[in-house]
KEKE-3310 file (N, C-alpha, C; in steps of 0.2 Angstrom, whole numbers, plus 5000, padded with zeros to 4 digits):
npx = (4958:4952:4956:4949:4952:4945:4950:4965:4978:4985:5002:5014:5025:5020:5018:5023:5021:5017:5024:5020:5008:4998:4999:4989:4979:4979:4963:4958:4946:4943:4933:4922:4915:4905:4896:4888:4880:4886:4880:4889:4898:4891:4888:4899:4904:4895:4901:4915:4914:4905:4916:4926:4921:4918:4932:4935:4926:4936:4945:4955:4963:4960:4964:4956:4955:4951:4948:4943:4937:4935:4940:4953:4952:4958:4970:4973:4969:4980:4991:4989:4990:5005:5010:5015:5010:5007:5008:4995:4988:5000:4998:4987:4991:5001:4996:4986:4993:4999:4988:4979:4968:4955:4941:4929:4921:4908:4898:4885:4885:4879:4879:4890:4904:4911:4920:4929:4934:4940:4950:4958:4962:4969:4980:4988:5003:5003:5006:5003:4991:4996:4986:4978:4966:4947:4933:4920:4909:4894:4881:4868:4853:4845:4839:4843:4858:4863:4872:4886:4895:4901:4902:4913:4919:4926:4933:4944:4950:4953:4963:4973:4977:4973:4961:4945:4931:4919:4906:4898:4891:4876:4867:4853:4839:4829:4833:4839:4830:4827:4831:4838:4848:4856:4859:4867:4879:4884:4888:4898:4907:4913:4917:4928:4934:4937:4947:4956:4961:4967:4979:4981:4986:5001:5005:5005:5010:5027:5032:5029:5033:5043:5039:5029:5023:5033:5032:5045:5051:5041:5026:5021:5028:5038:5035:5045:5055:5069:5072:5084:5091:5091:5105:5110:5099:5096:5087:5096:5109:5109:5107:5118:5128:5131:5126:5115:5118:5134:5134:5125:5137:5142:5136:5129:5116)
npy = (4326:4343:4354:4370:4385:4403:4413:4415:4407:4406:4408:4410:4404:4391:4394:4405:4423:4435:4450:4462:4472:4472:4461:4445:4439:4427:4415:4398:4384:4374:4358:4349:4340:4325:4319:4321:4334:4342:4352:4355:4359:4369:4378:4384:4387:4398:4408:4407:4418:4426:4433:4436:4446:4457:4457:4461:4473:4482:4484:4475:4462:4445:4427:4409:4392:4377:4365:4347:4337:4322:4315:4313:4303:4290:4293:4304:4293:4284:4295:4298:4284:4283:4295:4304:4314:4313:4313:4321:4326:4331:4342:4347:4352:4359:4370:4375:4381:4390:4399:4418:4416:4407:4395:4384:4371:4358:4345:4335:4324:4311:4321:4326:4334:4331:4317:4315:4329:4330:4321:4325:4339:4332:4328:4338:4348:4357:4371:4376:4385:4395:4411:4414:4418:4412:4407:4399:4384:4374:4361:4352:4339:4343:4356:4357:4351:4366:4369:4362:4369:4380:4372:4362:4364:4377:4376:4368:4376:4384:4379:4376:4386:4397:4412:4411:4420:4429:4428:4412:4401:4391:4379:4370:4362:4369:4381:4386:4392:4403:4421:4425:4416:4420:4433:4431:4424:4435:4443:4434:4434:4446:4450:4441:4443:4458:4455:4448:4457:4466:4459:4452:4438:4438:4451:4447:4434:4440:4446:4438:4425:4417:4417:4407:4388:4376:4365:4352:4350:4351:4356:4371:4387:4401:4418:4426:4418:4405:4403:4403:4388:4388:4382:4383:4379:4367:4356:4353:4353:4341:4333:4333:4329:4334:4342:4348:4353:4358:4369:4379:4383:4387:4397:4399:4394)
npz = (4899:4896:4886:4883:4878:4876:4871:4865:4871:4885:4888:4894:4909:4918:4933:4936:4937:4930:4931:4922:4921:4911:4904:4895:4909:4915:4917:4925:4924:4933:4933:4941:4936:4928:4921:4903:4893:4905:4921:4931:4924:4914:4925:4929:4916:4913:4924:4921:4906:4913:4922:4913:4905:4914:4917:4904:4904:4911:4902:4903:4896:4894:4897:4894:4901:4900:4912:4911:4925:4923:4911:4916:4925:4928:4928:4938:4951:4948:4950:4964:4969:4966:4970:4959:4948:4929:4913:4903:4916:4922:4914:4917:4928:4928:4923:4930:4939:4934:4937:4937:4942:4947:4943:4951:4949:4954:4955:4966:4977:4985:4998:4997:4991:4972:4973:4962:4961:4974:4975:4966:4971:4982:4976:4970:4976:4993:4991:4979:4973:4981:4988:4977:4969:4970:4963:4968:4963:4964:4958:4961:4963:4973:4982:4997:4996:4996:5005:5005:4998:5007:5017:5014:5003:5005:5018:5013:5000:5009:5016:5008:5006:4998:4990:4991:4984:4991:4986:4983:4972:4970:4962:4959:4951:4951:4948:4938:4929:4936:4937:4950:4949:4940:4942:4955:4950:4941:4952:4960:4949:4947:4959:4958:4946:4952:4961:4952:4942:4950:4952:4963:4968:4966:4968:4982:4984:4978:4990:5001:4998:5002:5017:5018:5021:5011:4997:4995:4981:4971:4960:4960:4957:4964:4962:4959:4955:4958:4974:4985:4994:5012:5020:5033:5045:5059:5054:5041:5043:5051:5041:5033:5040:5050:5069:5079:5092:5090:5078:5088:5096:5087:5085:5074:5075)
capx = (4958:4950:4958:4945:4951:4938:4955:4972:4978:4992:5008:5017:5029:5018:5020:5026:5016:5020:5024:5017:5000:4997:5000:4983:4977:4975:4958:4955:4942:4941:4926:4922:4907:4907:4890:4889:4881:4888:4880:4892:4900:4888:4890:4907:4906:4894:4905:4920:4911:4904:4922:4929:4917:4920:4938:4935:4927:4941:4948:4958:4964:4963:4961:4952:4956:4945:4952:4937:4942:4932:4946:4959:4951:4962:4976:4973:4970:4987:4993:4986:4995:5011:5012:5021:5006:5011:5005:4990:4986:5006:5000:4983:4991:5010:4993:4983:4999:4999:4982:4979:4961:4951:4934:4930:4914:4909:4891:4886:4885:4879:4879:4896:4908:4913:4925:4936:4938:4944:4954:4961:4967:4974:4988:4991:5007:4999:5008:5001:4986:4992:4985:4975:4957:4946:4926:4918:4902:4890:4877:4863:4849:4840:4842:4846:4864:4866:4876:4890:4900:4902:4904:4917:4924:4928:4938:4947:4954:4957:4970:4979:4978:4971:4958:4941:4929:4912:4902:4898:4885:4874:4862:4848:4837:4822:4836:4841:4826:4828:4834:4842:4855:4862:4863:4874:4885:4887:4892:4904:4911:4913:4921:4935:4936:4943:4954:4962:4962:4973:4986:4982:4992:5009:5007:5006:5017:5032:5032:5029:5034:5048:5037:5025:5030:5030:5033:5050:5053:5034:5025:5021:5036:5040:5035:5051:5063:5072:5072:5090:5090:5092:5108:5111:5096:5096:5087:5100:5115:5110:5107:5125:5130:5132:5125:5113:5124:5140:5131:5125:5141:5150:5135:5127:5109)
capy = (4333:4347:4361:4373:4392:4409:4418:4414:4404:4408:4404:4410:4395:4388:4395:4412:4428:4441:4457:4467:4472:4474:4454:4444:4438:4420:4412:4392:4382:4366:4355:4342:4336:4318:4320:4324:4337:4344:4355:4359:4361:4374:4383:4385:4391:4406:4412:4413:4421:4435:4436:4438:4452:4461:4460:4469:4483:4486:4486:4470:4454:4437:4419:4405:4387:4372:4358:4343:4333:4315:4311:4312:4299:4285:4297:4303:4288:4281:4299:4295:4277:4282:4301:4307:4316:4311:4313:4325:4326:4334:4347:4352:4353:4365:4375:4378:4383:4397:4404:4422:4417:4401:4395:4378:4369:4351:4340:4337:4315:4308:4325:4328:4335:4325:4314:4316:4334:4330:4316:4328:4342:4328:4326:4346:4352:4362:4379:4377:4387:4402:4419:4411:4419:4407:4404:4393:4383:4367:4359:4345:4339:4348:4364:4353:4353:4369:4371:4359:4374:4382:4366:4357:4368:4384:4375:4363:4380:4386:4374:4379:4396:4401:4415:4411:4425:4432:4426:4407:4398:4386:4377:4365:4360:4375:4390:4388:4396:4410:4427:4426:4413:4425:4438:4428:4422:4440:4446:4431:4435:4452:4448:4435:4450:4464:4451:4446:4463:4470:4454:4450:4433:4441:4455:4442:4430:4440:4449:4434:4418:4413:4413:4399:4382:4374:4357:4351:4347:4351:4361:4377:4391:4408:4421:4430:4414:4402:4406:4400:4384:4389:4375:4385:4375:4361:4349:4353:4351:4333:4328:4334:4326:4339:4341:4354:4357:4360:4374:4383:4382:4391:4403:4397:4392)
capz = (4901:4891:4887:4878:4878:4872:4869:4864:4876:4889:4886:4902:4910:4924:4940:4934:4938:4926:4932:4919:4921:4904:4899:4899:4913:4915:4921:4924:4926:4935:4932:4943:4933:4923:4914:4896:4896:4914:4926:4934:4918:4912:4929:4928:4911:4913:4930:4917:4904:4917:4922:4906:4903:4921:4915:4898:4905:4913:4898:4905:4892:4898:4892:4899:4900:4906:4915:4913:4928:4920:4906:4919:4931:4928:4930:4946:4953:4947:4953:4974:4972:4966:4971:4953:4942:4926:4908:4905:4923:4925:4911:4918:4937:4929:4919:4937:4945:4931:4935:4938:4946:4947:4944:4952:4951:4957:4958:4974:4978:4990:5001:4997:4985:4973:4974:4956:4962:4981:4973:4961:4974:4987:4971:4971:4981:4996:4989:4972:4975:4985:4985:4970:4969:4965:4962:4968:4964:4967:4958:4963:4962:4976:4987:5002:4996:4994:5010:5002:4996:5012:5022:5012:4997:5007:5021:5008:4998:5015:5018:5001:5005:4993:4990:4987:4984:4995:4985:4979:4964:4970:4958:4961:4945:4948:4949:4931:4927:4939:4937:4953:4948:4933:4948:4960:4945:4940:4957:4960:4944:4948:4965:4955:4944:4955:4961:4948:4941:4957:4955:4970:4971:4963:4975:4991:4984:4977:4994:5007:4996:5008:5025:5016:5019:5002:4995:4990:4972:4968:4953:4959:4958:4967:4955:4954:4952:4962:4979:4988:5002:5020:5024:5039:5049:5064:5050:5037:5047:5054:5035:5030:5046:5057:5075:5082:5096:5084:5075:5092:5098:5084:5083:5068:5076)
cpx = (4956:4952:4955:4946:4950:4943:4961:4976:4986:5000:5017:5020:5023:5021:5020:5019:5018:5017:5021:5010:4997:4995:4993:4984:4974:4968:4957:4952:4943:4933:4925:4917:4910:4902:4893:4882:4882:4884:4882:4898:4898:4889:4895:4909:4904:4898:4913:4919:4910:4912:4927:4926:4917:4927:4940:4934:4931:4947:4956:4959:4965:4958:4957:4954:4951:4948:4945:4941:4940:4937:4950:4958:4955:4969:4977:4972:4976:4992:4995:4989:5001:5013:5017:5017:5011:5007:4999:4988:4991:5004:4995:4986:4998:5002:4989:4987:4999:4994:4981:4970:4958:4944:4933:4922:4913:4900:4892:4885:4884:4881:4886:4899:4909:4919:4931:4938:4942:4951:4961:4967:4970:4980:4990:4996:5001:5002:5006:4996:4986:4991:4981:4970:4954:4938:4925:4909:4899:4884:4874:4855:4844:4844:4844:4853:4867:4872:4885:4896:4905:4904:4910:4924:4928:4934:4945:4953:4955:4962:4974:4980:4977:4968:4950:4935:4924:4909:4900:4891:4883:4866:4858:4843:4832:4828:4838:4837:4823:4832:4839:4849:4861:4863:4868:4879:4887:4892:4899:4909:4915:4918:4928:4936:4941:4949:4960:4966:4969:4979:4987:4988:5000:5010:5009:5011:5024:5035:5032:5029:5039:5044:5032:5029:5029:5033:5040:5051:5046:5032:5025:5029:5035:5039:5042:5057:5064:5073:5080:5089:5095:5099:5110:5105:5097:5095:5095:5107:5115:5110:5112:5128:5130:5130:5121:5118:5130:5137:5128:5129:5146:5144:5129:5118:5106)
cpy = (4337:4352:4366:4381:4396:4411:4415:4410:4405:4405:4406:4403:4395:4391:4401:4415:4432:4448:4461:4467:4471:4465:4451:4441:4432:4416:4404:4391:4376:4364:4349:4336:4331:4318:4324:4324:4337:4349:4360:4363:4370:4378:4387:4388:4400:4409:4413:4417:4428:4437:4439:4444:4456:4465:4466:4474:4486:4487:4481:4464:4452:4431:4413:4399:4382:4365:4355:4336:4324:4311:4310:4309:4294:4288:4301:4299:4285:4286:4298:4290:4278:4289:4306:4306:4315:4314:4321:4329:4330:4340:4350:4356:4360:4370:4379:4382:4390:4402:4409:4422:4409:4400:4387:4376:4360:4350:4339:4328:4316:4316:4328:4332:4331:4321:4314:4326:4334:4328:4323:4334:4340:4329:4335:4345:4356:4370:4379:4382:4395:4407:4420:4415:4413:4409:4401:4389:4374:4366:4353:4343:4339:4352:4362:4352:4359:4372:4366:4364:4375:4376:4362:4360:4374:4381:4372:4368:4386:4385:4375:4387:4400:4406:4416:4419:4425:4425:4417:4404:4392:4385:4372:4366:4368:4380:4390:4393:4403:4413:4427:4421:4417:4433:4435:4424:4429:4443:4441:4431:4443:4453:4445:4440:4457:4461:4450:4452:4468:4464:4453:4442:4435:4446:4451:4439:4433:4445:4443:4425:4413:4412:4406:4394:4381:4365:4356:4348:4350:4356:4368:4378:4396:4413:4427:4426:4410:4404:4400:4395:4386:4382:4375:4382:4370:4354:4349:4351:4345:4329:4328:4331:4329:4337:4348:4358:4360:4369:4378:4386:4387:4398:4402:4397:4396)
cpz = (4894:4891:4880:4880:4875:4869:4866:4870:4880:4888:4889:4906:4917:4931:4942:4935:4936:4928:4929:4919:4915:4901:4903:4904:4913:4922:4920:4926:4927:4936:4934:4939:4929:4917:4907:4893:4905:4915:4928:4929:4915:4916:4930:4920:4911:4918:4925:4913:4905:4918:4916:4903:4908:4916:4909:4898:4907:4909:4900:4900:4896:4894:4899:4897:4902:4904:4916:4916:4924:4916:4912:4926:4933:4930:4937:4949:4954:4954:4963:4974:4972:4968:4965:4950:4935:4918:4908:4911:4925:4923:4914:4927:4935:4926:4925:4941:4939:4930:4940:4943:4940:4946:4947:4954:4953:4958:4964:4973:4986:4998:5002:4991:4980:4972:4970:4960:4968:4979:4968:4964:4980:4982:4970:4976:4985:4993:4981:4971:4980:4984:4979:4972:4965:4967:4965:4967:4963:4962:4962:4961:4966:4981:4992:5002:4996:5000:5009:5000:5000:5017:5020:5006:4999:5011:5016:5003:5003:5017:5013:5000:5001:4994:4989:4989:4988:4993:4982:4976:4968:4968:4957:4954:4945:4949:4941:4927:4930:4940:4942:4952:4943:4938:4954:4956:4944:4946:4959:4955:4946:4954:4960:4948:4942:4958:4958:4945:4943:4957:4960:4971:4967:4970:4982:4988:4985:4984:5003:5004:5004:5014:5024:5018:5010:5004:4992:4984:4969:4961:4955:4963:4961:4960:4953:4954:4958:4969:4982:4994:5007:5021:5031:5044:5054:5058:5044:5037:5050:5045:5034:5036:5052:5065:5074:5086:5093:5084:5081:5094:5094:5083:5079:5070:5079)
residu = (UNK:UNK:UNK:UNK:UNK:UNK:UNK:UNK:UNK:UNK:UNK:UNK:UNK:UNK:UNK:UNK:UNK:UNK:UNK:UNK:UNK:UNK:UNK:UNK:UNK:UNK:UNK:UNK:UNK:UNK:UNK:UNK:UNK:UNK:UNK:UNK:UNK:UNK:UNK:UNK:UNK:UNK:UNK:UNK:UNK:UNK:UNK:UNK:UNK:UNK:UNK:UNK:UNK:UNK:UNK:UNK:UNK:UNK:UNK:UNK:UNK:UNK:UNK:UNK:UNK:UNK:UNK:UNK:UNK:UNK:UNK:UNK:UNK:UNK:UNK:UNK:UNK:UNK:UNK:UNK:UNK:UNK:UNK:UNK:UNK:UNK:UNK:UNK:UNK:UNK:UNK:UNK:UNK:UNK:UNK:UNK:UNK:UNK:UNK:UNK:UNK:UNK:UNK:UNK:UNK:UNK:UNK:UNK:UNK:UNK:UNK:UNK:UNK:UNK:UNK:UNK:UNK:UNK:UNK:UNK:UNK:UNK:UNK:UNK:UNK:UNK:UNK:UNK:UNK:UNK:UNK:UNK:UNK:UNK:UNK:UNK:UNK:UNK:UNK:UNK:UNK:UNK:UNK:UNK:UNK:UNK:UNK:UNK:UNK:UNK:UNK:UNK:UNK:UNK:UNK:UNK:UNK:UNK:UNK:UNK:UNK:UNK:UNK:UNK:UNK:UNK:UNK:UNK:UNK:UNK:UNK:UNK:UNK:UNK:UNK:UNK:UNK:UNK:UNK:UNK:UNK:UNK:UNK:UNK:UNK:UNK:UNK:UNK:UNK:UNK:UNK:UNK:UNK:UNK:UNK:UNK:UNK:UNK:UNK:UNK:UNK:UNK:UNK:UNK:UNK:UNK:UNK:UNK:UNK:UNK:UNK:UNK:UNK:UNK:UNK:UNK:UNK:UNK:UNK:UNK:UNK:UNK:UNK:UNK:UNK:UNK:UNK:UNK:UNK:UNK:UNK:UNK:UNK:UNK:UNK:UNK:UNK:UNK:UNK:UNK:UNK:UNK:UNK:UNK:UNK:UNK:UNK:UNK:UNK:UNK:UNK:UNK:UNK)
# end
């Protein structure tokens, strides 16, 4: 894992969404790329860059972090056999659970995503992610992928409920040297900008955290604390031995 921040780097507990508007505004970047140099590397750095420059004219602080998923191959792997992220891999997943808007990039393979990032967010909790704004963008090595985003990436942070923005980055070898690439990076940044700006996941969360399901024991937290167990339910009352019926009976269910 590489953690490289422009600014000061956040130092908020994981999970937590601070109420004040005032405190920076944390942005992560995941990096699905292996190459050295990256691609999708490179793409993922100018879309926080632009974002980070949105934010200041709104006279907004915030840091950046970058999660490069390649080091932490072995450790995801282990993660998917035994289900208990461990080591590095524990710190970049409590650091994403703290992020006030996301950048997410990935190479394309074999006309897919690829496969360290899927791998990567199979081991996330599904409520790690919600209400997140995120980026998203694709490299390849032809225009023929460019539909990889929207086919694979959108529904994928769909499923985590998350937020991803209008617009998405996608870069094939001849866009690097056109003007329009540094225009569709601007606006996606600009979109993952006013996002983050409005506290959009603090708003939705600290308001509709309880109707989510979530994961028990997992990384991401409720941003205003501990939330209380229901033991009043049917399941809860057959764990402690009870009955359904019982619990109808007096009322209870």
């Amino acid at each position: 894992m590489t953690f490289e921040p422009s600014h000061t780097p956040a130092t908020s507990a994981p999970g937590h969404t601070d109420p004040d508007d005032t405190a920076p505004r944390r942005i992560v970047v995941v990096n699905g790329g292996t190459s050295v140099p990256s691609s999708s590397r490179r793409l993922a750095d100018r879309i926080a860059q632009k974002t980070l420059d949105r934010l200041a004219a709104r006279d907004i602080e915030a840091t950046v972090t970058i999660i490069d998923l390649g080091p932490l191959a072995g450790e995801i792997a282990s993660a998917i056999v035994s289900g208990h992220p461990q080591g590095d891999l524990l710190t970049a997943i409590q650091t994403l659970a703290g992020a006030d808007g996301v950048v997410v990039t990935t190479p394309v393979y074999k006309a897919g995503m690829s496969g360290l990032l899927k791998s990567f967010v199979d081991v996330l909790d599904n409520d790690l992610l919600i209400a997140t704004p995120i980026a998203l963008g694709a490299t390849a090595g032809t225009s023929r992928h460019a539909l990889v985003i929207d086919d694979q990436l959108r529904p994928l942070f769909a499923f985590m409920r998350a937020l991803p923005v209008p617009t998405s980055v996608f870069a094939a070898p001849e866009d690097w040297g056109d003007t329009s690439l540094g225009r569709r990076i601007d606006r996606t940044a600009a979109e993952l900008a006013a996002l983050v700006a409005s506290s959009v996941r603090s708003a939705i969360t600290d308001q509709s955290w309880d109707s989510y399901q979530h994961t028990w024991g997992g990384n991401a937290r409720p941003s205003s604390g501990p939330q209380e167990i229901d033991f009043n339910t049917d399941l809860m009352r057959l764990a402690t031995g009870g009955s359904i019926r019982a619990g109808r009976e007096t009322g209870t269910a």
